[in-house]
PAVEXPA-562673 format. One record per residue (C-alpha): residue in three letters; x, y, z. Coordinates in steps of 0.05 Angstrom, whole numbers, plus 5000, padded with zeros to 4 digits. Layout:
REM residues N
- Ala;X;Y;Z .
...
***
This chain:
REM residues 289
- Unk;5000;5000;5000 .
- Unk;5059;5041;5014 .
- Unk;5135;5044;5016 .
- Unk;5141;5071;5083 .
- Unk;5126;5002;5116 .
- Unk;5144;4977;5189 .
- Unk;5140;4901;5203 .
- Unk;5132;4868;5263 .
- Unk;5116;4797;5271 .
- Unk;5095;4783;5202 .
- Unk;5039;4852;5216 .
- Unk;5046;4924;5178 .
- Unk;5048;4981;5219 .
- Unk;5027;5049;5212 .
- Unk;5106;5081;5201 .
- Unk;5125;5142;5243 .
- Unk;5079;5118;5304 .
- Unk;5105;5060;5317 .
- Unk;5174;5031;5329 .
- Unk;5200;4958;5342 .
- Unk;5213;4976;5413 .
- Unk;5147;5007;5431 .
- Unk;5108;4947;5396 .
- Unk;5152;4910;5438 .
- Unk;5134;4947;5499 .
- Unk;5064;4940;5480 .
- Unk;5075;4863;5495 .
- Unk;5107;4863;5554 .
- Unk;5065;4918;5584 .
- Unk;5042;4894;5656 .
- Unk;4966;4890;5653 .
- Unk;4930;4891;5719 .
- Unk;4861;4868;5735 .
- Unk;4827;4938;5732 .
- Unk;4850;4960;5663 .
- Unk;4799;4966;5617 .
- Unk;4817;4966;5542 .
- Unk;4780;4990;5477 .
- Unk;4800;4945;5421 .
- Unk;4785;4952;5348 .
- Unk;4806;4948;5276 .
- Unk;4828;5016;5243 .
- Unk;4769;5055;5221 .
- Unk;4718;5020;5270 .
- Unk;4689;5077;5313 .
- Unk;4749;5074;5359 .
- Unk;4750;5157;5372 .
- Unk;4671;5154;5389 .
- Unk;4679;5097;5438 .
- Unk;4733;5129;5465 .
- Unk;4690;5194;5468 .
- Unk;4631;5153;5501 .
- Unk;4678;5116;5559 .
- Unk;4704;5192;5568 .
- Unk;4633;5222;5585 .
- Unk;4620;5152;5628 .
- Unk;4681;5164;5663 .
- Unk;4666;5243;5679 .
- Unk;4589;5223;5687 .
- Unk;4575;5264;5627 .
- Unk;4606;5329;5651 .
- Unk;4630;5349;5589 .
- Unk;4691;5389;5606 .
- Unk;4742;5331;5604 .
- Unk;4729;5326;5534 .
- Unk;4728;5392;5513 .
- Unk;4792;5408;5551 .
- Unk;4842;5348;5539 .
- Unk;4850;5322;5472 .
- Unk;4829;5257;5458 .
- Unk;4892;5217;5455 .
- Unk;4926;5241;5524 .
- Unk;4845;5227;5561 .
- Unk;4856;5148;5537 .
- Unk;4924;5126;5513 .
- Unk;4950;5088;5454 .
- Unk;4988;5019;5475 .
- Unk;5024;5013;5424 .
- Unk;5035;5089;5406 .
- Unk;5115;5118;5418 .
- Unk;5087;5178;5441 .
- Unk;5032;5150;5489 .
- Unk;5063;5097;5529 .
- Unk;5098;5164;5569 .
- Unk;5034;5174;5584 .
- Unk;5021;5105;5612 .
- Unk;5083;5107;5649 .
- Unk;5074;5176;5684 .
- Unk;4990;5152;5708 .
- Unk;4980;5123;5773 .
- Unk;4937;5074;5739 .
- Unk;4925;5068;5670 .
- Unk;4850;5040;5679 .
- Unk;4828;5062;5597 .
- Unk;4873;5045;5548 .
- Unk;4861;5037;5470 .
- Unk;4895;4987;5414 .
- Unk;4885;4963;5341 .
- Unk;4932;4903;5360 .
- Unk;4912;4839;5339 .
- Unk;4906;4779;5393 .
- Unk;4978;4754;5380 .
- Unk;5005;4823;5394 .
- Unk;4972;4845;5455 .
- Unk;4998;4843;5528 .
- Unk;5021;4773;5544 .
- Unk;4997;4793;5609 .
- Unk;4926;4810;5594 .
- Unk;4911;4729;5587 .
- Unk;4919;4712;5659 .
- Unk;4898;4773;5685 .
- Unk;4817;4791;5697 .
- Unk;4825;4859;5662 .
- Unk;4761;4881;5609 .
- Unk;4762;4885;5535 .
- Unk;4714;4929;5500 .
- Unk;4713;4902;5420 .
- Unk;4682;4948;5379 .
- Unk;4662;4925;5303 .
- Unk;4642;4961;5236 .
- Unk;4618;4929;5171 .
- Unk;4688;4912;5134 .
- Unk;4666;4945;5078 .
- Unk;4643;5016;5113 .
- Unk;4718;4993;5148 .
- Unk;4748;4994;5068 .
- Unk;4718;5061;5049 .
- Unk;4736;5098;5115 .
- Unk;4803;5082;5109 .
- Unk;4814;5094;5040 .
- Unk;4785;5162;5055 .
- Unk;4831;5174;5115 .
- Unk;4901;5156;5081 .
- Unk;4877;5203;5041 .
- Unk;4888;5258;5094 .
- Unk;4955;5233;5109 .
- Unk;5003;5265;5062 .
- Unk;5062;5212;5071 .
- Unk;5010;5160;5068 .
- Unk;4976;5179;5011 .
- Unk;4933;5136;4967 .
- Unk;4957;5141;4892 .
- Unk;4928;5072;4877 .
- Unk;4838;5069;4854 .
- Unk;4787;5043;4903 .
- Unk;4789;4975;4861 .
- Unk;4871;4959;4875 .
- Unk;4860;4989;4958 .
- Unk;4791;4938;4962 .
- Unk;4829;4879;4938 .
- Unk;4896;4898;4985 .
- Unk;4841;4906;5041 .
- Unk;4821;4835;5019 .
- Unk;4886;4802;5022 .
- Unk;4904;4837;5090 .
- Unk;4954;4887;5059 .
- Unk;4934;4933;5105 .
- Unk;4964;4966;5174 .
- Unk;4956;4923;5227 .
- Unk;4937;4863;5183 .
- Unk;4871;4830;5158 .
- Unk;4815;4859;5174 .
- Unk;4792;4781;5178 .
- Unk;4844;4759;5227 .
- Unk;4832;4812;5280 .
- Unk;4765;4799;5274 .
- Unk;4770;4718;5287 .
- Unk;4833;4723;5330 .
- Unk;4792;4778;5374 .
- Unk;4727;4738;5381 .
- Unk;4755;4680;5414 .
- Unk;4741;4712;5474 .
- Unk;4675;4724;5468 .
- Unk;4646;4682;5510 .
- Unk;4694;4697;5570 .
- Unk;4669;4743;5623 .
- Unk;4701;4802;5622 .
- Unk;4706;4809;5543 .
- Unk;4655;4866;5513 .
- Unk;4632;4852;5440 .
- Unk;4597;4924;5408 .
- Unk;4589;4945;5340 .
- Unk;4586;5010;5309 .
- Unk;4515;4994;5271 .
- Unk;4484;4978;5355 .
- Unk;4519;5045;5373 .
- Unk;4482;5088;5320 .
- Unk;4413;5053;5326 .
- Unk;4409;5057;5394 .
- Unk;4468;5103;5434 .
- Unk;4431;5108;5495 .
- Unk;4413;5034;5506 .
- Unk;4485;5017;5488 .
- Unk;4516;5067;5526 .
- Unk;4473;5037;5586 .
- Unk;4506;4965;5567 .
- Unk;4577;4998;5568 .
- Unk;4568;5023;5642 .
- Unk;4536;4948;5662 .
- Unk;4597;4932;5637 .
- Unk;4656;4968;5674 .
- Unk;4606;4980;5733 .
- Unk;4593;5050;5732 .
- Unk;4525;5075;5748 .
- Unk;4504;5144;5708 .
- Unk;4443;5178;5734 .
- Unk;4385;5190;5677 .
- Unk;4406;5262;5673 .
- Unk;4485;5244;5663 .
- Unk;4465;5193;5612 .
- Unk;4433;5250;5578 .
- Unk;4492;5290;5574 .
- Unk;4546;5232;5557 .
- Unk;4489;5218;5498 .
- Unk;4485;5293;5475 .
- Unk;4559;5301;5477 .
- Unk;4579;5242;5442 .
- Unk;4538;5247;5385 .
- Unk;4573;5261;5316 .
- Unk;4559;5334;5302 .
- Unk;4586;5345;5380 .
- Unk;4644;5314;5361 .
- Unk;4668;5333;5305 .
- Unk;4659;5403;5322 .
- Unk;4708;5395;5380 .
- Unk;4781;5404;5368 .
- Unk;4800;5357;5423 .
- Unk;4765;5296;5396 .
- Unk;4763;5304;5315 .
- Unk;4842;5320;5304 .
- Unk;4913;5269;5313 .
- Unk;4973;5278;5296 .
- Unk;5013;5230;5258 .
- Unk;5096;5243;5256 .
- Unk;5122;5228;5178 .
- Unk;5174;5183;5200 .
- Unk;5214;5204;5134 .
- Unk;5224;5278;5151 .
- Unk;5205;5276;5224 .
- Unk;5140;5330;5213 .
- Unk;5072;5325;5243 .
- Unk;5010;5326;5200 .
- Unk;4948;5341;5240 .
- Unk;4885;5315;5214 .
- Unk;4810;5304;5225 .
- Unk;4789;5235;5249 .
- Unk;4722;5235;5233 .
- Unk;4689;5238;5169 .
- Unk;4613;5219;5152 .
- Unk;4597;5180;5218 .
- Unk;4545;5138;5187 .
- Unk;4530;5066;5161 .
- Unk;4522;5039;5088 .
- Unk;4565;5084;5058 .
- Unk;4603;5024;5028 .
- Unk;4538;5030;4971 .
- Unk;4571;5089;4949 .
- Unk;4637;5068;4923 .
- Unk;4630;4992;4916 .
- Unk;4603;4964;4841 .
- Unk;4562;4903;4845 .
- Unk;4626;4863;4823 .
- Unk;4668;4893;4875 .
- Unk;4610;4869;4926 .
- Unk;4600;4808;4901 .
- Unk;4672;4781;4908 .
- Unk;4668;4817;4972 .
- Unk;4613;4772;4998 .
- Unk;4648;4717;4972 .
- Unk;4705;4725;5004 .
- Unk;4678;4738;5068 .
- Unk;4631;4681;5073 .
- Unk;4684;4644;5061 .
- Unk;4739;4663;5113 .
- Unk;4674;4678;5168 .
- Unk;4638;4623;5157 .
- Unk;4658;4591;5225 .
- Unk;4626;4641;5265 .
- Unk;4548;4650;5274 .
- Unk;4528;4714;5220 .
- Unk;4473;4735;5275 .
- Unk;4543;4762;5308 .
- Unk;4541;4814;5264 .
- Unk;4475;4869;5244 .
- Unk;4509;4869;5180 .
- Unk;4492;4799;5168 .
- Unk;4435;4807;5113 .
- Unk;4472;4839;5063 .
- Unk;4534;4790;5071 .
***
């Protein structure tokens, strides 16, 4: 997808961000039993959940979010720049990955600490990220939608197959402190799924602060504040930071928009194939797969 590639365990990783010694910190990073951890695949609806366990956290007050930007209020594992930021907190209780299963803290798997595993349509997945290299200037897409689909496809993509996270990540679904969400739940119902998240990690939100972490995490909120719709990513080439927006459309089905009914049909193929092992009522995509 790009020449500026970094490797690590047979995975591509985002270049700049990353280095062999902070994925390898990643691994060995002691995980204790209260740590809570939002996992997902790039492109998921990782910056809204993190919004949403934000506003559960401050009980909907919104001034946390407005006020600290969005990567320093729940830090990257695997992220150079954010594991100072785990190191300097007390506790690290929220933390937030794209690592697949056989990259993530050896420690986590005898430990009773929570995974939140948020999910998106792989094909709304394809189109968002295609649309957000495109922000990135070192990153760049020169390649059509047809050659980025069918790299998607093959799992020539930053952190992997989109397929492989997926499978590797859901063999913990049935244990009890594992979390499964999508991105579809989170849009038809917010509040009833925001209401499952604090179940979850045992917080308790009054009516009126669930109104408030509701308001404030919606899409328009969000992506009109500075502290939750903007990253920066170093060029690891020249050593400059590009800031850009992380959301874009916020919505579902937008796939139907740049796939043709070729692209789509392979698609499905493909991904009855490699998913057929799992139960499709899993997923509220199911009916058009």
């Amino acid at each position: 997808m790009t020449d500026n590639i970094t490797w690590f365990h047979g995975i591509q990783v985002m270049p700049g961000s990353f280095t062999v010694e902070s994925l390898s910190f990643a691994q060995n990073f002691l995980v204790k039993d209260d740590d809570v951890f939002l996992v997902t695949y790039p492109r998921s609806g990782t910056h809204w959940m993190c919004e949403i366990l934000s506003l559960i956290v401050s009980k909907g007050d919104p001034t946390w979010v407005q006020t600290v930007n969005i990567h320093q209020r729940i830090p990257w594992v695997e992220y150079s720049n954010s594991q100072k930021v785990l190191m300097d907190q007390d506790r690290p209780h929220l933390m937030v990955t794209h690592l697949p299963i056989q990259l993530f803290p050896k420690s986590y798997f005898t430990s009773k600490a929570k995974i939140i595993y948020l999910i998106r349509n792989p094909r709304d997945v394809v189109v968002s990220n295609y649309y957000f290299k495109n922000h990135v200037p070192f990153l760049k897409n020169e390649k059509p939608f047809d050659d980025y689909l069918h790299g998607f496809i093959r799992g020539d993509m930053h952190y992997g197959s989109w397929f492989d996270h997926t499978l590797g990540w859901l063999t913990r679904r049935n244990t009890e402190n594992f979390l499964l969400m999508s991105y579809e739940e989170l849009q038809r119902d917010l509040r009833g799924n925001m209401e499952k998240v604090c179940q979850f990690l045992g917080k308790h939100l009054s009516p009126e602060q669930l109104d408030s972490a509701v308001q404030y995490s919606s899409f328009s909120v969000m992506k009109d504040n500075r502290m939750s719709n903007s990253a920066k990513i170093k060029n690891s080439e020249d050593k400059t930071d590009s800031s850009i927006p992380l959301l874009r459309k916020g919505i579902s089905g937008d796939w139907k928009n740049h796939f043709t009914v070729a692209q789509s049909e392979v698609f499905v193929k493909i991904y009855r194939e490699k998913m057929s092992s799992l139960d499709p009522g899993l997923f509220p995509w199911s009916k058009d797969c």
